[in-house]
Every structure is written in structure tokens, then in C-alpha cells.
C-alpha positions in Angstrom: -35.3 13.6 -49.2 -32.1 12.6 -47.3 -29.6 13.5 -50.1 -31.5 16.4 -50.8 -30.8 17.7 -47.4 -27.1 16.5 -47.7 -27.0 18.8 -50.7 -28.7 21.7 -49.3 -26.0 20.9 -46.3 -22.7 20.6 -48.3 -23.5 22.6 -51.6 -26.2 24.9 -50.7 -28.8 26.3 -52.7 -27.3 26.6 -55.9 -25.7 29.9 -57.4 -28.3 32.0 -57.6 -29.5 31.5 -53.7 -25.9 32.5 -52.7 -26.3 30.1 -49.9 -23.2 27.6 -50.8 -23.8 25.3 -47.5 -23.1 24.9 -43.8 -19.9 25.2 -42.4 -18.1 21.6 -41.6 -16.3 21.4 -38.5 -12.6 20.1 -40.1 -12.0 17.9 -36.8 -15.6 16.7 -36.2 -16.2 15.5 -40.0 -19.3 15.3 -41.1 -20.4 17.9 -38.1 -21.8 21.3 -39.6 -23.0 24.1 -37.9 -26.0 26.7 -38.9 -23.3 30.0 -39.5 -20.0 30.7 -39.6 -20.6 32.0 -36.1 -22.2 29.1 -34.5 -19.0 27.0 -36.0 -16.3 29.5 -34.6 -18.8 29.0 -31.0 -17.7 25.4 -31.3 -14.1 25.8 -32.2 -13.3 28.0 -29.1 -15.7 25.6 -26.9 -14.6 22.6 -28.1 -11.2 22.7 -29.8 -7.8 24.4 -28.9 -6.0 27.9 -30.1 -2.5 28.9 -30.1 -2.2 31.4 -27.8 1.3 32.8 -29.2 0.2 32.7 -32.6 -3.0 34.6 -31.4 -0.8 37.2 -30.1 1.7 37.1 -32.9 -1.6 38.5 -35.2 -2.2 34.6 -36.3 -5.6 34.2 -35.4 -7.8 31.1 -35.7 -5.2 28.6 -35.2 -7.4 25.8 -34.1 -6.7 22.1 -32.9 -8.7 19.2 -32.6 -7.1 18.3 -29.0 -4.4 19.5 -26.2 -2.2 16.9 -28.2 -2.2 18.2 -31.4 -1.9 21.8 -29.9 1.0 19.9 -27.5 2.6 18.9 -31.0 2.6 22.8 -32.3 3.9 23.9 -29.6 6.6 21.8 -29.8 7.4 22.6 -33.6 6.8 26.4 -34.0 7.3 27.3 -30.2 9.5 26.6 -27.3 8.1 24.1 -25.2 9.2 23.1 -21.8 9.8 20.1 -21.4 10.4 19.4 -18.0 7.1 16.5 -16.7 6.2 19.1 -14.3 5.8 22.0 -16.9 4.5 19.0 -19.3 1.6 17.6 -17.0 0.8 21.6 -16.2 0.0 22.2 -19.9 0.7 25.5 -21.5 4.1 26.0 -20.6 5.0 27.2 -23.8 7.3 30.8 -24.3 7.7 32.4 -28.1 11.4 32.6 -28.0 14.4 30.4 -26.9 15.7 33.2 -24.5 12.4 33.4 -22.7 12.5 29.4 -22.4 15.9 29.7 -21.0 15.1 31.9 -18.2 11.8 30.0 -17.3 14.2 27.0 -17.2 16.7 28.8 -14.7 13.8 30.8 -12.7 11.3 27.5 -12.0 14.0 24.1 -12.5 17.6 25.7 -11.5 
């Protein structure tokens, strides 16, 4: 039946099947993918990572949208904020020193 196929989708099998459900995309609710890989397949096609937290040894910092990522950026990063740099996307540097000499080097 329907909600026994929600089940089987949310919950899984039950304990002793060791299946406990299909992973949920967090940012396309009630979306669920097959595997865990087909659902990371979808984050990196879909959905935005931090770059600098990737390199930083953060990994899997997804976002729903460029916005949201644009938003992060902002708060744990140092974001240009020139329009130019803005409307180029991904003009983002991990320290304030490396902003700084972006901001000298490309806006004088």
C-alpha cells in the first residue's frame, strides 16, 4: 500500500533488515534517493559546497542555493563585496589579509 511504501521509505525494514530507509534530500523535502551515494550524486549536482571549508578539512558543507552559500560566505568567510566581484560569484578569500589585497590588486 501507499503508507506501506512511505514506511519502507522513511523507516525501513524494521531492526532486524538493517535497512532504516532512504536518504532524504534536507533541501528537496520529501525527495529521497536509493543510497547514500545516489543522494551525495545530487548534492554536488544540484546543491552548492563551500569551497573554503572543503579545503579547510570541512567536507560536505552543502547549500540549497548560490544564495544561501552567498549568505555563508558572508558570515564565516570574507566576501567581496564590490557588485563586480558580487555579480561574478565566488569571490570569496579565507582571511581578511587575503581580502585586503584582492581589494587593492582588482578595485585600487
Amino acid at each position: 500500500t501507499a503508507s506501506e511504501l512511505r514506511k519502507h521509505e522513511s523507516n525501513g525494514d524494521g531492526l532486524e533488515s538493517g535497512f532504516k530507509g532512504h536518504p532524504l534530500c534536507k533541501f528537496c523535502k520529501p525527495k529521497r534517493f536509493y543510497d547514500l551515494m545516489q543522494l551525495h550524486d545530487h548534492l554536488n549536482k544540484d546543491h552548492y559546497k563551500c569551497h573554503l571549508c572543503e579545503k579547510d578539512g570541512k567536507h560536505n558543507q552543502f547549500f540549497k542555493d548560490y544564495q544561501s552559500l552567498n549568505r555563508h560566505f558572508d558570515k564565516e568567510h570574507f566576501l567581496c563585496h564590490d557588485p563586480q566581484c558580487l555579480m561574478a560569484r565566488f569571490v570569496v578569500f579565507d582571511s581578511e589579509i587575503c581580502l585586503r589585497q584582492h581589494e587593492l590588486d582588482v578595485h585600487g
